[in-house]
C-alpha positions in Angstrom: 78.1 127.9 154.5 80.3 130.7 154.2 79.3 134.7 154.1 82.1 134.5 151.0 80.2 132.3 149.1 77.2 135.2 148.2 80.0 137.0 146.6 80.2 136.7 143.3 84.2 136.9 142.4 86.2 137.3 139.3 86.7 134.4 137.6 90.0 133.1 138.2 91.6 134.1 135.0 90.4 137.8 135.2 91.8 137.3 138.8 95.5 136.6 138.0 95.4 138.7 134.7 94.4 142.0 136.6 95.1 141.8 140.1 98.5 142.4 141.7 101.3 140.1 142.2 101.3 141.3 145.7 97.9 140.3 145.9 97.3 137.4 143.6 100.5 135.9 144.9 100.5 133.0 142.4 103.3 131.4 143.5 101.2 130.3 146.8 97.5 131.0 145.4 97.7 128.5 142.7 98.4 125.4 144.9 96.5 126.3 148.2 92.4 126.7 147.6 92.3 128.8 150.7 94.9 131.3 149.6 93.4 131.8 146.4 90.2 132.5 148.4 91.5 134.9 150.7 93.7 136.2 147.6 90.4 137.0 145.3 88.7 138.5 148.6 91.4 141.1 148.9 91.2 141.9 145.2 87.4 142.3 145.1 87.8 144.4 148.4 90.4 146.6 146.6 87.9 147.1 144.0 85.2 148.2 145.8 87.5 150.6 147.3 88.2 151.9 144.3 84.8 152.4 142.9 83.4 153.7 145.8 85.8 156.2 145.4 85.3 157.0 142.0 81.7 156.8 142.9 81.8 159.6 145.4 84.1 161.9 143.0 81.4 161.0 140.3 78.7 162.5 142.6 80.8 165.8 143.8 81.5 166.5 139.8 77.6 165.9 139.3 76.8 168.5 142.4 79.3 170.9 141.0 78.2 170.6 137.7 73.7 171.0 139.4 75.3 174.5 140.8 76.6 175.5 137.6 73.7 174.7 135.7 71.8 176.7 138.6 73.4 179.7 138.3 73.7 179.6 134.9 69.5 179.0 134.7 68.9 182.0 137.5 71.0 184.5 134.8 69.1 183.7 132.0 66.0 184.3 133.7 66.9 187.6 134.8 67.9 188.5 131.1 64.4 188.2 129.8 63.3 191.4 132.1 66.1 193.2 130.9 65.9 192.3 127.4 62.1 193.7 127.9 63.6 197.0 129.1 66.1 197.2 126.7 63.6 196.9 124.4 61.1 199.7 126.0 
């Protein structure tokens, strides 16, 4: 048994709707079972790449966004005590 065969792929229509021709190659993927297999492994690894990427600008725009809110929380807090002076 295969490490490949935990993975749970595309189905094979998603596969050649959305992948590449580069990648999908169906000219050689649709008669050779291997081929498609190595094929839908290269498109699931591009994938990944891809979300792990978006993944990781996700998390910088979330830290960006934690500072913000930070500094934006530490101002209003100081305005209360100079409110109260104002209002002395």
């Amino acid at each position: 048994r295969s490490k490949h065969e935990e993975i749970e792929l595309v189905s094979l229509e998603e596969f050649y709707k959305e992948a590449p021709p580069e990648i999908s190659r169906p000219s050689i993927t649709l008669t050779e079972p291997h081929q498609q297999t190595l094929a839908r492994l290269d498109w699931e690894l591009e994938q990944r790449k891809r979300l792990a990427e978006k993944y990781k600008e996700c998390l910088t725009s979330k830290e960006k966004i934690l500072k913000e809110i930070e500094v934006k929380k530490e101002y209003l807090s100081s305005l209360q005590p100079r409110l109260n002076s104002i209002m002395q």
